[in-house]
Structures are given as C-alpha cells and as structure tokens.
C-alpha positions as CSV (number, residue, x, y, z in Angstrom):
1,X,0.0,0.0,0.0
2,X,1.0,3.4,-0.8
3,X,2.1,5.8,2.2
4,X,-0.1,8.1,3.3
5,X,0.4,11.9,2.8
6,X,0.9,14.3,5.9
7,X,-3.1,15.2,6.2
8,X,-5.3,12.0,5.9
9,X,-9.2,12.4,5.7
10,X,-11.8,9.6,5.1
11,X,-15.4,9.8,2.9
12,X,-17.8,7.3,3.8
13,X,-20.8,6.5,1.3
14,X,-24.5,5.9,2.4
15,X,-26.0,2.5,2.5
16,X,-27.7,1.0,5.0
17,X,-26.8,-2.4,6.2
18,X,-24.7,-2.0,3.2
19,X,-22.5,-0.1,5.6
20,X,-20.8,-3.8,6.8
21,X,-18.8,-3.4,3.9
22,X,-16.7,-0.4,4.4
23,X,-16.1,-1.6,8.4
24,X,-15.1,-4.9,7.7
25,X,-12.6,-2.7,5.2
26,X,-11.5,-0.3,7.5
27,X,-10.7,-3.5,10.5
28,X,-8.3,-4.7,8.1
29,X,-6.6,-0.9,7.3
30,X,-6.5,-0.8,11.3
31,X,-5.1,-4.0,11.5
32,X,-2.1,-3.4,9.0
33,X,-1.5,-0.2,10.2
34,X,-1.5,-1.7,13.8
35,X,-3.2,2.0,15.0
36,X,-6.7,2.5,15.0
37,X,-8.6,4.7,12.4
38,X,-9.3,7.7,14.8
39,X,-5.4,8.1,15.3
40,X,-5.2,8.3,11.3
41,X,-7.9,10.4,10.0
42,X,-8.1,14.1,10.7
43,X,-11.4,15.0,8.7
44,X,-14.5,12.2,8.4
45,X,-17.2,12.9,6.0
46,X,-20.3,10.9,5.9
47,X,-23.8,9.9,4.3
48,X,-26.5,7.9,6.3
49,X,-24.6,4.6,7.2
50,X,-21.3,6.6,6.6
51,X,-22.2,8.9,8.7
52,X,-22.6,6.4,11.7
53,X,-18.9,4.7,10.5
54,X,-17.0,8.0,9.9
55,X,-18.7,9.5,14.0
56,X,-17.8,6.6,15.5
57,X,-13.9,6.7,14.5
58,X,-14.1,10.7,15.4
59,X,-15.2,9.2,18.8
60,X,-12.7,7.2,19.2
61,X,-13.9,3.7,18.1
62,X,-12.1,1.0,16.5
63,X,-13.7,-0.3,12.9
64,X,-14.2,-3.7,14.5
65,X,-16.6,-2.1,17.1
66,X,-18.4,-0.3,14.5
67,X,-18.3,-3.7,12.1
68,X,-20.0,-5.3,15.5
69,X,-22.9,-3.0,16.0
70,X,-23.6,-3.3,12.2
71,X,-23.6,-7.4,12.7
72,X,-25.3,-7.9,15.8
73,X,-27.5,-4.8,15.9
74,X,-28.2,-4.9,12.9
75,X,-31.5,-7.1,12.9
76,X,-32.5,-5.4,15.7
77,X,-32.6,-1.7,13.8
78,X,-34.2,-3.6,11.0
79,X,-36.7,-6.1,12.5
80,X,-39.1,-8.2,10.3
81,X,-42.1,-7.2,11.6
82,X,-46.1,-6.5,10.6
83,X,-44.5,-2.9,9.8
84,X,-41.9,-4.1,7.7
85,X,-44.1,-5.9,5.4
86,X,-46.9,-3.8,5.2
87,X,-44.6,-0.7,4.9
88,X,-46.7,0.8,2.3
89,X,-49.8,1.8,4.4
90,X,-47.7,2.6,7.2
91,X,-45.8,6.2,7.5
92,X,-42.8,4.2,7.6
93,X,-41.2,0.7,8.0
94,X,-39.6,0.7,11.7
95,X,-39.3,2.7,14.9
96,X,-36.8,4.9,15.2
97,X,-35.9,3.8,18.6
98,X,-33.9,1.0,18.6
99,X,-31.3,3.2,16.2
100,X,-31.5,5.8,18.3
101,X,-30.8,3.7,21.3
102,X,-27.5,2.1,19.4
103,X,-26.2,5.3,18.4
104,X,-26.6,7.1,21.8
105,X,-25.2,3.8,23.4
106,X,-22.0,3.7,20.7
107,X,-21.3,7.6,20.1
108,X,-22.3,8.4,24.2
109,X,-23.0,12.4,25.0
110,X,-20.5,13.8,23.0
111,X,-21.2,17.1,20.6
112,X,-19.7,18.0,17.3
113,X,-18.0,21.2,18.7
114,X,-16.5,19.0,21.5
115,X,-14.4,17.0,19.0
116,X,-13.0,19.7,17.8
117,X,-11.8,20.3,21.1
118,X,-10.6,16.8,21.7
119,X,-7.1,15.3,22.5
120,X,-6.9,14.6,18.9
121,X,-8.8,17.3,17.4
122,X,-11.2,15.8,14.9
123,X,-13.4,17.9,11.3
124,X,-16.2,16.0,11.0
125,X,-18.9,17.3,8.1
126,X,-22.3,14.7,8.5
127,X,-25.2,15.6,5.7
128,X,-28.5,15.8,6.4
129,X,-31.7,16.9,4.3
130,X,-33.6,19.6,5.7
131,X,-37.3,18.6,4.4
132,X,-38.5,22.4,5.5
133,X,-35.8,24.1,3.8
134,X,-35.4,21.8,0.7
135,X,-31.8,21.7,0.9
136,X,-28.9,19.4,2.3
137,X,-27.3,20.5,5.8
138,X,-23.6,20.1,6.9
139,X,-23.4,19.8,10.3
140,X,-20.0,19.7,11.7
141,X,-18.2,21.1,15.0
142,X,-17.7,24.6,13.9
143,X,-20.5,25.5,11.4
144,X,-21.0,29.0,11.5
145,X,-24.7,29.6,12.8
146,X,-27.1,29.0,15.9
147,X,-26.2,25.8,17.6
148,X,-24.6,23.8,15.3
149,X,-21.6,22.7,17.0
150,X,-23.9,22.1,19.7
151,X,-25.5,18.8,18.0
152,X,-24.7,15.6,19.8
153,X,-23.1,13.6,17.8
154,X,-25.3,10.8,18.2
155,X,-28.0,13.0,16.8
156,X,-26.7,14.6,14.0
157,X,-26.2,10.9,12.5
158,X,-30.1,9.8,13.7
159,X,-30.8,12.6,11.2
160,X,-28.5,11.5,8.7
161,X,-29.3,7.8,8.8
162,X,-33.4,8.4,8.8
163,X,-34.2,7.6,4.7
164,X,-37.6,8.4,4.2
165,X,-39.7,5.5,4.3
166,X,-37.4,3.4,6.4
167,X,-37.5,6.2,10.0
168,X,-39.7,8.6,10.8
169,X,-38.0,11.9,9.9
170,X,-35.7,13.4,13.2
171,X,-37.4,16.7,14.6
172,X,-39.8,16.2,12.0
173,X,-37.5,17.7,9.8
174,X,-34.2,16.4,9.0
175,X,-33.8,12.6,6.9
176,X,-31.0,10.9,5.2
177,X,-28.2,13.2,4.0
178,X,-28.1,10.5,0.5
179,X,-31.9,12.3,0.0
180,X,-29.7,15.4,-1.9
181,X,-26.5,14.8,-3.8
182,X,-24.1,13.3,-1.2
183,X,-24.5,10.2,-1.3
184,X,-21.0,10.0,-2.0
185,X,-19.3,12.7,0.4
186,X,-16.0,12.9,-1.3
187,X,-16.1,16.0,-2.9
188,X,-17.5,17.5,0.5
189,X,-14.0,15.8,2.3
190,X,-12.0,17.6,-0.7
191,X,-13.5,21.3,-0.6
192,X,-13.8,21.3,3.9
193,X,-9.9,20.0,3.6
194,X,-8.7,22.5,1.4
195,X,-10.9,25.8,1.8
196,X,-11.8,24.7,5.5
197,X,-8.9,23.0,7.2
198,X,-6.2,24.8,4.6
199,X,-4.8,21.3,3.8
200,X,-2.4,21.9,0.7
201,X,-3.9,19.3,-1.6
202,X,-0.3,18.0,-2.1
203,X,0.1,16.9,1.3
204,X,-3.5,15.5,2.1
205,X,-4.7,11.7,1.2
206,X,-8.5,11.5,0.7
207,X,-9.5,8.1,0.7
208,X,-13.5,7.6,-0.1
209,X,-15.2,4.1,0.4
210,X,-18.6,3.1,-1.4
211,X,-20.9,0.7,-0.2
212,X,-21.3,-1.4,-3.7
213,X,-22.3,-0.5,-6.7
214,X,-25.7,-2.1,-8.0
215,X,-25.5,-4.6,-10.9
216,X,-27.2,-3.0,-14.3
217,X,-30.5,-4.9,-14.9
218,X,-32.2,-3.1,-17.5
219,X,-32.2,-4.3,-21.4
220,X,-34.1,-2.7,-24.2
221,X,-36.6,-5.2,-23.9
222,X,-37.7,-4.9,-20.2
223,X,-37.1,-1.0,-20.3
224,X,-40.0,-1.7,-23.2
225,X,-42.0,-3.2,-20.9
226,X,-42.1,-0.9,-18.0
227,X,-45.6,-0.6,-16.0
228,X,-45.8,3.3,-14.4
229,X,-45.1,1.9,-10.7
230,X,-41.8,0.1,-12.1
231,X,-39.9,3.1,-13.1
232,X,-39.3,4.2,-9.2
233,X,-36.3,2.0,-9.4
234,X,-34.7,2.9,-12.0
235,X,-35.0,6.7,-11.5
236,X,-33.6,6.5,-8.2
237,X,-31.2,4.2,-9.1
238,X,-30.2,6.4,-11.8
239,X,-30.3,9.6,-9.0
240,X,-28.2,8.0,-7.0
241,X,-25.5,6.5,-9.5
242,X,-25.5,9.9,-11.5
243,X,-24.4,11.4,-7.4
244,X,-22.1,8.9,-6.9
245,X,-19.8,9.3,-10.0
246,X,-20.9,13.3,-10.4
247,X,-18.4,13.5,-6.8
248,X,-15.8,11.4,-8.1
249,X,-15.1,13.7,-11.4
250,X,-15.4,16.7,-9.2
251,X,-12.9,15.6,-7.0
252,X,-10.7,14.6,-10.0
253,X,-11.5,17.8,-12.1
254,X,-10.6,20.5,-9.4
255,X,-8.5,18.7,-7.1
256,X,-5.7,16.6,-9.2
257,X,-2.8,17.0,-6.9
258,X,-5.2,15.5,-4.1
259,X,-4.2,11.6,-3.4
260,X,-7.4,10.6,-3.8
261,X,-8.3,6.9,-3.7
262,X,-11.8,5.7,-4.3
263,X,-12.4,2.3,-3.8
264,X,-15.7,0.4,-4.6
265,X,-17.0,-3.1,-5.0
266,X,-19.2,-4.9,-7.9
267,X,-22.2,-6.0,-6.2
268,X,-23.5,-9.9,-8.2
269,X,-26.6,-9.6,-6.9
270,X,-28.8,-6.0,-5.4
271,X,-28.3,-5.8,-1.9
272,X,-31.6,-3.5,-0.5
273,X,-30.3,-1.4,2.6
274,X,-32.2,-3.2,5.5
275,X,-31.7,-7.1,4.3
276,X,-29.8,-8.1,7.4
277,X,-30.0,-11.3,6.0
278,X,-27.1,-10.8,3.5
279,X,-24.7,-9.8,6.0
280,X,-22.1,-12.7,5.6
281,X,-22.2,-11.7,2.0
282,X,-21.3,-8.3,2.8
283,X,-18.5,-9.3,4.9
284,X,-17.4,-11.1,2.4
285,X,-17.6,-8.0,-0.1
286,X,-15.7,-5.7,2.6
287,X,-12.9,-8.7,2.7
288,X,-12.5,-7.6,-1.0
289,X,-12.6,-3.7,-0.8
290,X,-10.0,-4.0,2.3
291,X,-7.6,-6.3,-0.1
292,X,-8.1,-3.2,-2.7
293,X,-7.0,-0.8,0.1
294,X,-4.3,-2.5,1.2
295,X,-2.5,-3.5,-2.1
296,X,-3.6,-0.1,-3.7
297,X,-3.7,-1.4,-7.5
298,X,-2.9,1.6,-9.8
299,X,-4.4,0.2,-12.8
300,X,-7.7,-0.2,-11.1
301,X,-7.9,3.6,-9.6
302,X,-7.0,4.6,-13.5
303,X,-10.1,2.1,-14.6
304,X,-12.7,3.9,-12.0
305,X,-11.8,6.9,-13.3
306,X,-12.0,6.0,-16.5
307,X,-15.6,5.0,-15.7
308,X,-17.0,8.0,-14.4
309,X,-15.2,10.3,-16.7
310,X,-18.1,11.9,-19.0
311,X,-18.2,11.0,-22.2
312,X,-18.3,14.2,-24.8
C-alpha cells in the first residue's frame, strides 16, 4: 500500500446495512497499520450509514466495534415485523428507537464542537436533508450559525441515517443526508480540507469508500415493458448512480494533486439497505474492498476513473 500523505481524511458512502462493507474494510486498514482509524484520519465525511462509521472513529472507536454494532444490531434496527411488510400503508417501515438507542449507546454524549476540542482534534462534516428548507445540511463542530456545533453527535447521525420510508423523519424535519446529492461525500471531504482546514492538496490523502455498486439490470426489452409503478427504481437508481460518480469527477477535475483513492465493489446480486439477511455476504464483499486498500492497484484507480469520466 501506498504511504499516506501528511493530512489524511476519510469519505464514507451511504448504505444502509450495506455499511458492513466499508467496516469490515477499515478493520483490516487498522489491522495493518496496527493504530486504529481515529489516530489516522483528521477530517471524516459521511452519508447515512457513513455517517454512523466515519462518527464513530471521530469518537474514538475501533472499525471492528463499529463492524460489531452493524452485525449484531443490525437485525435489531431492522426487525421483520407487521410494519416491515406492510410498509406501504404505514408512515414508515420501523421505529426509530432501537437506532436511536445504538447510536446514543455507541457515540455516548458527546457534541460536534466537542471534538473539535478533543485530545486529537477531529473535522467531522455529516449531511443531512432539511425537508422544510429543501436543501442538504452540513453539520460539523464549527458550522458558522445558531447551535450547530452544539448537536450531539449521536444526533446529528439519527438525522443523517433516517431515509424516508425506512425512519420517521428526526425533529420532524431532518432525513438521510443520501436524500440530496451526497451520497457520496468525497467532494464535500475535498473542498472542507482545502478551503476549510487549509490542507495543501499536495500533502492531504482522501481516501473515499462506497458501499457497492448495483449490478445494471435493464435491457431494451424490459425497459420496453415498464408498468408506471416500475420506473421508481430505476430513477432512483439512476439519482443516486449519476451522485455517486458526479463526486468522483469533481474531485478529479478540481483537485488533481489531491491523493485521492476511491475504492468500490461490484455487487453480483442487489443488496436492498435493510436485508440483514445478506450480512455474511457483505462481509465477504468488505474482505474484498480492504484487499483493494491494502494493495492499492494503480491500474484499477486509472479504470474507476476511466468510468465515471463523462463521455463528450
């Protein structure tokens, strides 16, 4: 693996359950570095499920905890209930609660201003979508405005991990930060290190983490075919995709002396966000982004960006 630069920050995608991935990816960083994540990364940016990964290494957490509360919490935050599978004539598929309950028990009383203040002073930028306002949120420890650095921690990620139809919204307000155009946080990570922080893009590492990419389903014939009600997939799918690699180029474009490395897995199969069900798969699927980290091919960060280059 290449050496890190002086300034090291970390992006973490949204995803749901999804998040298992990028833990079980960050364990095995931690365990070749032999230091854990919070003694490496400076600045954290994250989405929904990132946002619960990238708070809990600003706290102080070690990515095997975090990979824990994902494995053996996560059937609890996403029970199979009466609510689950009649989600569509309820508000919303599960309570709020037992989340809430994780997160407070995981990230404790902590606000974002106090992390700033820490032993190890710690930026950390978590989105969320501010339903009244119609626009995405940064909150972070010292966000110019009323109360910001005054969130807890804890509940700054409720807000950012509360997708519409899944959690009620927080405050009756605030939902997933993935609702806007961050799914993907790494441009956010680029532009807080460099016109925030004053990181000199030539010294700074950015690595950025996905939770697995979607296989593409679609032919000509069944795009043919599609009923009114089917083309909610696709058109988020095609939101969030469209996010996703729009971050990547922006990242490239305007920041090429940044050491950026995005890594990102193939899903074989869709993964939805709450099917605890598929966690040894995802495990499995982290095994392989952490091998990617790790031995750091050049050929395949030249492929990505290959990919998500537009096409004139």
């Amino acid at each position: 693996m290449k050496p890190f630069r002086k300034n090291v920050a970390l992006a973490v995608d949204g995803g749901g359950i999804r998040g298992v991935i990028a833990t079980r990816a960050l364990a095995m960083l931690e365990d070749h570095l032999g230091k854990p994540a919070h003694e490496v990364f400076r600045l954290l940016a994250g989405t929904s499920t990132g946002s619960i990964i990238t708070a809990g290494i600003g706290t102080g957490l070690f990515a095997i905890e975090l990979d824990r509360l994902y494995t053996e919490l996560g059937p609890e935050i996403f029970p199979r209930t009466w609510r689950s599978v009649l989600w569509p004539l309820t508000r919303y598929r599960y309570p709020a609660e037992p989340l809430e309950e994780a997160l407070d028990a995981y990230l404790g009383e902590m606000t974002m201003g106090e992390l700033w203040e820490s032993k190890l002073p710690t930026d950390l930028v978590i989105t969320v979508f501010d339903l009244i306002e119609n626009r995405t949120r940064f909150i972070k420890p010292f966000k110019k405005g009323p109360g910001y650095d005054r969130w807890k921690v804890s509940r700054a990620v409720l807000a950012s991990s509360s997708p519409p139809t899944y959690f009620p919204p927080v405050d009756n307000r605030f939902v997933d930060g993935g609702v806007g155009s961050y799914q993907n946080p790494s441009y956010l990570a680029a532009y807080e290190a460099y016109f925030v922080l004053n990181w000199d893009p030539a010294e700074t590492t950015l690595i950025s983490l996905g939770t697995g990419r979607d296989p593409h389903h679609l032919t000509p014939e069944k795009v043919k075919r599609l009923q009114a009600w089917e083309w909610i997939g696709p058109v988020l799918g095609a939101f969030a995709q469209s996010a996703d690699d729009q971050q990547v180029h922006l990242v490239d474009t305007f920041f090429d002396q940044l050491d950026f490395r995005r890594f990102q897995v193939d899903l074989e199969q869709p993964i939805a966000m709450d099917d605890v069900s598929k966690i040894p798969e995802l495990t499995a699927y982290g095994e392989q982004m952490g091998r990617m980290i790790l031995t750091d091919y050049l050929d395949r960060a030249l492929d990505i960006r290959a990919k998500v280059a537009p096409r004139i």
